[in-house]
C-alpha positions as CSV (number, residue, x, y, z in Angstrom):
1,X,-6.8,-17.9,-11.1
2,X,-3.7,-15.9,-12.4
3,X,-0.9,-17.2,-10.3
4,X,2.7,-14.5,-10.7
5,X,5.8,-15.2,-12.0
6,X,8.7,-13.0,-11.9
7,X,10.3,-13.0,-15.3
8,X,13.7,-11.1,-15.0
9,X,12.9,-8.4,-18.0
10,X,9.9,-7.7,-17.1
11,X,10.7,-7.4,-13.1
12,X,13.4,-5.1,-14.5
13,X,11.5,-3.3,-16.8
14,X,8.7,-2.5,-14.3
15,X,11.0,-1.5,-11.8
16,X,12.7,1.0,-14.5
17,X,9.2,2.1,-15.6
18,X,8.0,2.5,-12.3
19,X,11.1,4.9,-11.3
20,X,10.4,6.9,-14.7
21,X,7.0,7.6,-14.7
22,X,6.8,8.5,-10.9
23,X,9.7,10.6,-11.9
24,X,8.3,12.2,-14.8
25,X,4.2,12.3,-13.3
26,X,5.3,13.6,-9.7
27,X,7.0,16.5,-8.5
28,X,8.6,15.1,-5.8
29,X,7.7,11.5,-3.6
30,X,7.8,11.9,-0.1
31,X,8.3,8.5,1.8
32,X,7.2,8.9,5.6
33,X,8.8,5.9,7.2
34,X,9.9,6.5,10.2
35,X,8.1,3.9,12.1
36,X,8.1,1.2,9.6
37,X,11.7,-0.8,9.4
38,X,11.8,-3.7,7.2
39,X,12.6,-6.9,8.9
40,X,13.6,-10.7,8.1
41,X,10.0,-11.6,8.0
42,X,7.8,-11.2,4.5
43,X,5.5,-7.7,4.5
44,X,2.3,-7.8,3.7
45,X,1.5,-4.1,2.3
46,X,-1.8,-2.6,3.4
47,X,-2.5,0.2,1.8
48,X,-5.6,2.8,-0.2
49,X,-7.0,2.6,-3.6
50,X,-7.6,5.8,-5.3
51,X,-6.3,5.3,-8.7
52,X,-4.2,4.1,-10.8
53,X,-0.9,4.7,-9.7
54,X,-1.7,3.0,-6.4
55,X,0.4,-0.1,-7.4
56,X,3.0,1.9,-8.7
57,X,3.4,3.7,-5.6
58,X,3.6,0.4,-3.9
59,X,6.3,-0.5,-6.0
60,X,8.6,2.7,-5.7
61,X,8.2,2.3,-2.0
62,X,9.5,-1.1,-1.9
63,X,12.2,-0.4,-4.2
64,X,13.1,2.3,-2.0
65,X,12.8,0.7,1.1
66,X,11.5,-2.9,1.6
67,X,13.7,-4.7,-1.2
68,X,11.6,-7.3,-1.3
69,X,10.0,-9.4,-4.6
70,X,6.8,-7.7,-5.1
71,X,3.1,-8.6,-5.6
72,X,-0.2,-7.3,-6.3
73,X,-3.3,-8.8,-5.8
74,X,-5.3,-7.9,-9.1
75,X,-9.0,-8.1,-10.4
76,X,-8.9,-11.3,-13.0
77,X,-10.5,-9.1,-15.7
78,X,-8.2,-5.9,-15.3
79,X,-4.9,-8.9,-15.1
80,X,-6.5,-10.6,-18.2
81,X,-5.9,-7.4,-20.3
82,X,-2.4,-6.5,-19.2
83,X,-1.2,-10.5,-18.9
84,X,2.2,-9.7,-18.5
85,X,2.1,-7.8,-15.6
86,X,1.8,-11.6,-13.6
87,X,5.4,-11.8,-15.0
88,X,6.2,-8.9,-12.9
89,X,4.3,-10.0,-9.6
90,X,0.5,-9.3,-10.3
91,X,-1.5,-12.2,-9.4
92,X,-5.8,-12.5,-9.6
93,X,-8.9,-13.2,-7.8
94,X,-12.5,-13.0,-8.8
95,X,-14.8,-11.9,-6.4
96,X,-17.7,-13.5,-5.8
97,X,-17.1,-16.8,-6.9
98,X,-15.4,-20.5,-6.3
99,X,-11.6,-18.7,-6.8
100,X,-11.9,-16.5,-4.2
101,X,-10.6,-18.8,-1.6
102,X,-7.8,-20.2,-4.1
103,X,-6.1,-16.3,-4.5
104,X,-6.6,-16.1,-0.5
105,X,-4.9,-19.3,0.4
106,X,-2.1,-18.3,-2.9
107,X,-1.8,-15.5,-0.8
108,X,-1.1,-17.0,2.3
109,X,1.8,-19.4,0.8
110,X,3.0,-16.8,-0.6
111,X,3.6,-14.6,3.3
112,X,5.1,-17.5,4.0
113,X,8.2,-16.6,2.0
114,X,10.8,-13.5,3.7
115,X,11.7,-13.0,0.8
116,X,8.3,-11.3,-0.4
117,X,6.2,-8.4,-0.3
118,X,2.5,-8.5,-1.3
119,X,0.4,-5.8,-1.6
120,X,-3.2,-6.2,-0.5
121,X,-6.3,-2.9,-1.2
122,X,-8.9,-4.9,1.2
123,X,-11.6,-1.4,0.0
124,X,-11.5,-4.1,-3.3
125,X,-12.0,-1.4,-5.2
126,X,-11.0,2.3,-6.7
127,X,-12.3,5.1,-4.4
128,X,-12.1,8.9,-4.1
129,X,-9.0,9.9,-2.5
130,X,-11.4,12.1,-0.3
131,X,-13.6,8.3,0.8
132,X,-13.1,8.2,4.7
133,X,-13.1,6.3,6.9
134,X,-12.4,3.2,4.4
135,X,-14.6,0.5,4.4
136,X,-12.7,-3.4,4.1
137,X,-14.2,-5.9,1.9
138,X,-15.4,-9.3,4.1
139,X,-12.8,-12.1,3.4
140,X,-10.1,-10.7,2.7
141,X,-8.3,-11.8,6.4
142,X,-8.6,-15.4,5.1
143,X,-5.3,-14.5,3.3
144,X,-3.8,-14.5,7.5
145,X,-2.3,-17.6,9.1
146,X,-2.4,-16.9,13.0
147,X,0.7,-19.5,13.1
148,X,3.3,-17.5,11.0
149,X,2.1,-13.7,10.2
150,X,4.4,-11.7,8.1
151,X,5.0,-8.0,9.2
152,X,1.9,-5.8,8.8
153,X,2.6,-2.7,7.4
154,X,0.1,0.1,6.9
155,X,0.1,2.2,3.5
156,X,-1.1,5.9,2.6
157,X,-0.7,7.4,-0.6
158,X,-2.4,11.2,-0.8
159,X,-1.3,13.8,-3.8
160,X,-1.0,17.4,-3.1
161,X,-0.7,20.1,-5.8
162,X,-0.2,23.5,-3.7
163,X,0.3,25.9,-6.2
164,X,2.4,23.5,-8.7
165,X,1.1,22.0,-12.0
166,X,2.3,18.2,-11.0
167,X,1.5,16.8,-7.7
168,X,3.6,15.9,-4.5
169,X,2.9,12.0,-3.7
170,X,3.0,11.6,-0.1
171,X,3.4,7.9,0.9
172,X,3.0,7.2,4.7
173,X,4.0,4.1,6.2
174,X,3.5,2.2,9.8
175,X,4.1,-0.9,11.2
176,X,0.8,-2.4,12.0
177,X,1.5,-5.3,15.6
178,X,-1.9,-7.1,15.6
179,X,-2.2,-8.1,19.5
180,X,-3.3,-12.5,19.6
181,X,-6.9,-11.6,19.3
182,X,-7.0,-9.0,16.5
183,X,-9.5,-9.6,13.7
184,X,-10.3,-8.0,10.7
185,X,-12.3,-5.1,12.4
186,X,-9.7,-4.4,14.7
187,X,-7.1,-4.0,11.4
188,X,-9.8,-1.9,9.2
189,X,-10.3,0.5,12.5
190,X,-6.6,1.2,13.3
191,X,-5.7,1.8,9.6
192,X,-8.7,4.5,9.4
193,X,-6.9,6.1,12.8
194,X,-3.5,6.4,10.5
195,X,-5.7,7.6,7.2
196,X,-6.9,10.0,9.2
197,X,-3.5,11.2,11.1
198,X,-1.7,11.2,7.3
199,X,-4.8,13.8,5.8
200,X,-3.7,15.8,8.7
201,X,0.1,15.5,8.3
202,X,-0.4,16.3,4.0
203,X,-2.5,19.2,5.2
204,X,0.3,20.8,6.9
205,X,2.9,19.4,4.7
């Protein structure tokens, strides 16, 4: 696997070129965050996959409001083609084979850092925008110890145009507080209650 590294000009350069092109792409960002404070303890980032910009998104939120040093969970083919972006926090797995269990245990260590943020799409893979409720890919839970969880935090990104020629994004955010016998159902059902409460929210925004 791809493991990341966080060279300081590219870390700076994607946190500049994330801040331009959401400028220059969106009309506005909306952050929702009213029920998400960051804490001590390292987020992991749960959120939908609907295009491109998903990571991006990610990124502008945690400038904005986590802070934290940031990584993405990749495809090893889509990481192999764009190799620099490990330097900036992108890290790999290959489903369906031996390396799968590597990226989930890298993924654990790294939860085990405050200092860190890592963003997780458990769909494992681009989807309409309009694909509810969201289905999770099997595994990806693995990436959990029971003995030191990080802060949950549930992610929606939707894009409205109204009557404007550049979207508005909308990025939701909530704290996610897995009770002791919470599984990987129980996560993939509560975050399709909050997709389903921010499709209602953009609809009157």
């Amino acid at each position: 696997m791809i493991r990341a590294s966080h060279h300081p000009f590219w870390t700076s350069f994607m946190r500049f070129f994330t801040l331009v092109k959401m400028r220059l792409h969106f009309r506005d960002v909306m952050i929702d965050a009213s029920d998400a404070v960051p804490g001590q303890q390292a987020v992991l980032l749960i959120g939908n996959h609907y295009s491109w910009w998903d990571g991006f998104a990610a990124n502008y939120l945690n400038i904005k409001h986590f802070n934290k040093k940031f990584h993405v969970m990749m495809l090893e083919e889509e990481l192999r083609q764009r190799r620099f972006l490990s330097k900036a926090g992108a890290y790999s797995i290959q489903p369906f084979s031996r390396q799968v269990l590597e990226s989930l245990h890298y993924t654990n260590e790294l939860l085990k850092d405050n200092n860190n943020l890592v963003l997780l799409f458990p769909q494992g893979l681009i989807q309409s925008v309009y694909q509810h409720p969201l289905r999770f890919a099997s595994g990806w839970y693995k990436a959990l110890d029971s003995q030191t969880l990080p802060s949950i935090f549930f992610m929606v990104t939707l894009p409205e145009y109204g009557s404007y020629a550049k979207p508005t994004l909308y990025i939701y955010v909530k704290q996610y507080y897995p009770s002791e016998n919470s599984g990987p159902a129980d996560v993939e059902k509560e975050y399709n209650l909050f997709l389903a409460q921010c499709i209602s929210k953009s609809r009157l925004a």
